[in-house]
VEXNU-823128 format. One record per residue: z, x, y of N, C-alpha, C in turn; residue in three letters. Coordinates in steps of 0.02 Angstrom, whole numbers, plus 50000, padded with zeros to 5 digits. Each point is the difference from the previous one (the first is absolute). Layout:
<rs>
ZXYZXYZXYAla ...
</rs>
This chain:
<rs>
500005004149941500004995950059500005004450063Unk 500195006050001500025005050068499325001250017Unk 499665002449947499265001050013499734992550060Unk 500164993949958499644994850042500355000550054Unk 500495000450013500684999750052499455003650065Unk 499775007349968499925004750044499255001150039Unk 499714994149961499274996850013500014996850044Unk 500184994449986500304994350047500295002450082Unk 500405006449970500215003150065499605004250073Unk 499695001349945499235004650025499594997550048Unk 499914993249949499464994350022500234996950080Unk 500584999449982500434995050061500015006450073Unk 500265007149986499815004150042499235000450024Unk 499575001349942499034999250042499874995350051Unk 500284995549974499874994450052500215001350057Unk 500884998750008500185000750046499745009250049Unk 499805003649970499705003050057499485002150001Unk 499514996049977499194998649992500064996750065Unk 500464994549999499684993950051500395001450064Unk 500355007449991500305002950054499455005250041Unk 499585002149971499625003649987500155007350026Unk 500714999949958500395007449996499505002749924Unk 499734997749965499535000549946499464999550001Unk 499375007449977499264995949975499744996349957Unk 499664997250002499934998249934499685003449916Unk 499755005450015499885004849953500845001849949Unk 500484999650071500675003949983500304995149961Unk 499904992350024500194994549975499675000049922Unk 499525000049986499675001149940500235001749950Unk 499935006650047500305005549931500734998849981Unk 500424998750035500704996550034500014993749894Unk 499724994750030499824995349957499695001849940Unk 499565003650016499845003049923500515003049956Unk 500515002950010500625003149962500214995249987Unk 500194994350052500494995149978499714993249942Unk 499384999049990499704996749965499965003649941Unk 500105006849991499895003549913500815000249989Unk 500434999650051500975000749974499844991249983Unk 499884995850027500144991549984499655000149930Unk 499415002249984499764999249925500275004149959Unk 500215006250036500495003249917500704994749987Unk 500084998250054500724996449984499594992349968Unk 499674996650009499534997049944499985000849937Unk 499705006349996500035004149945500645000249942Unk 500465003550064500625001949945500324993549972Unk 500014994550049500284994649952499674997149965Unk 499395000749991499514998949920500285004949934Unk 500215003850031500345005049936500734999849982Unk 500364994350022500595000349977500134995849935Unk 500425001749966500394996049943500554998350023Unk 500024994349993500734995850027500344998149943Unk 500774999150003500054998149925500244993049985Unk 500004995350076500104994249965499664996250060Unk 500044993949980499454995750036500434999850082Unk 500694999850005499955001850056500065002850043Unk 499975007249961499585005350060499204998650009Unk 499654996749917499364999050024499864995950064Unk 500564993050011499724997250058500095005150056Unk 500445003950014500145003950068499315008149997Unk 499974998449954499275005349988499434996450033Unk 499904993149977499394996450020500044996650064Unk 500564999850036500064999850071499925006450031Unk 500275006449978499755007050028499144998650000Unk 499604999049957499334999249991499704999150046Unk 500374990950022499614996150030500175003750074Unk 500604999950012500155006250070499645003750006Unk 499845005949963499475006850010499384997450002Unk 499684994749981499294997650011500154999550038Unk 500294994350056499824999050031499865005350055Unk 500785004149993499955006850055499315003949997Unk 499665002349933499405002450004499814995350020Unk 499684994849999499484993550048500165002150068Unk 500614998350041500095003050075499875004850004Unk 500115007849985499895004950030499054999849990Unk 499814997449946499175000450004499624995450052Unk 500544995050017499644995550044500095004750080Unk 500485003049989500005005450087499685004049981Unk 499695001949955499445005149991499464998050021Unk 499784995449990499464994850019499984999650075Unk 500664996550013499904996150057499965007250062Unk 500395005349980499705007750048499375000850008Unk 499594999949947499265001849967499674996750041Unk 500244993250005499504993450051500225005550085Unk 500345001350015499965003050079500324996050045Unk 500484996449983500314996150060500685001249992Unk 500335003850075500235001050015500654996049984Unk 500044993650033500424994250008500224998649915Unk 500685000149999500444996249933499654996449969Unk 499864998449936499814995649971500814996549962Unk 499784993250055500614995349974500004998549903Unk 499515002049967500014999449942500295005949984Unk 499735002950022500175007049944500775003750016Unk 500304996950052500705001950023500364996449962Unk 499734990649987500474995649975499955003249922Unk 499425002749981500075002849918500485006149981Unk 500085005050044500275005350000500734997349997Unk 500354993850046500604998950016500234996349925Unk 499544994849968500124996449959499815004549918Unk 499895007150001500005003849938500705003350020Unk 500325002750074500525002950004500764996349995Unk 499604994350002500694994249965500124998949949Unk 499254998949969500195000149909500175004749974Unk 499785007950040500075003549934501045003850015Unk 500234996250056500674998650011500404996749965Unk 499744991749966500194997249972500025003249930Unk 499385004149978500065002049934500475004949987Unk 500195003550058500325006450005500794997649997Unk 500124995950013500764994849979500184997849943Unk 499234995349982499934999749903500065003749968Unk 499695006550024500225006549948500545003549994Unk 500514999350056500585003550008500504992849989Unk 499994995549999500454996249947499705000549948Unk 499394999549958500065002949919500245006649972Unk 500115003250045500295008349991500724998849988Unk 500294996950061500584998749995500444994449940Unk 499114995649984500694995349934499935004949947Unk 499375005349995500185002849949500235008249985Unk 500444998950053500505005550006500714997149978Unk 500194992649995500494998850003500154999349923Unk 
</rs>
């Protein structure tokens, strides 16, 4: 989840100083390009876990659905740099905010399953 955490984070910085235009957009790019290959390894790595009971599987398959989506936002500010406009895209801010919430919520799910099964 740090990987997406740190995508998400990336993403939410490009923006904000893309549309500051303390950023080029080449810088922005390349910027986004890192952060779109950390959101799919973290994709990735939770395709490769073994969980050992169904409910860590559900808190696995909410991590999932979290990290998609975070890769979807940071690719949609990849995009939306690429297009050349300066000005926020009210979409692509509300996506970035609404992957950095879920993948919050998951990050709670996972640290109470740690904790019941520590006890």
């Amino acid at each position: 989840m740090d990987e997406s955490a740190s995508a998400a984070a990336t993403a939410e910085l490009v923006v904000d100083l893309y549309t500051e235009g303390q950023m080029p957009a080449v810088t922005a790019d390349a910027a986004l390009e890192d952060a779109v290959s950390a959101a799919d390894a973290a994709v990735h790595s939770l395709t490769t876990i073994v969980v050992p009971d169904a409910e860590a599987l559900a808190v696995q398959d909410s991590a999932l659905i979290a990290a998609q989506s975070t890769a979807r936002a940071v690719v949609a500010t990849r995009v939306w740099v690429g297009d050349g406009s300066p000005r926020a895209s009210e979409a692509v801010v509300a996506a970035l905010e609404d992957s950095a919430s879920s993948l919050e919520t998951v990050t709670e799910q996972v640290g109470s399953l740690l904790e019941g099964g520590a006890s």
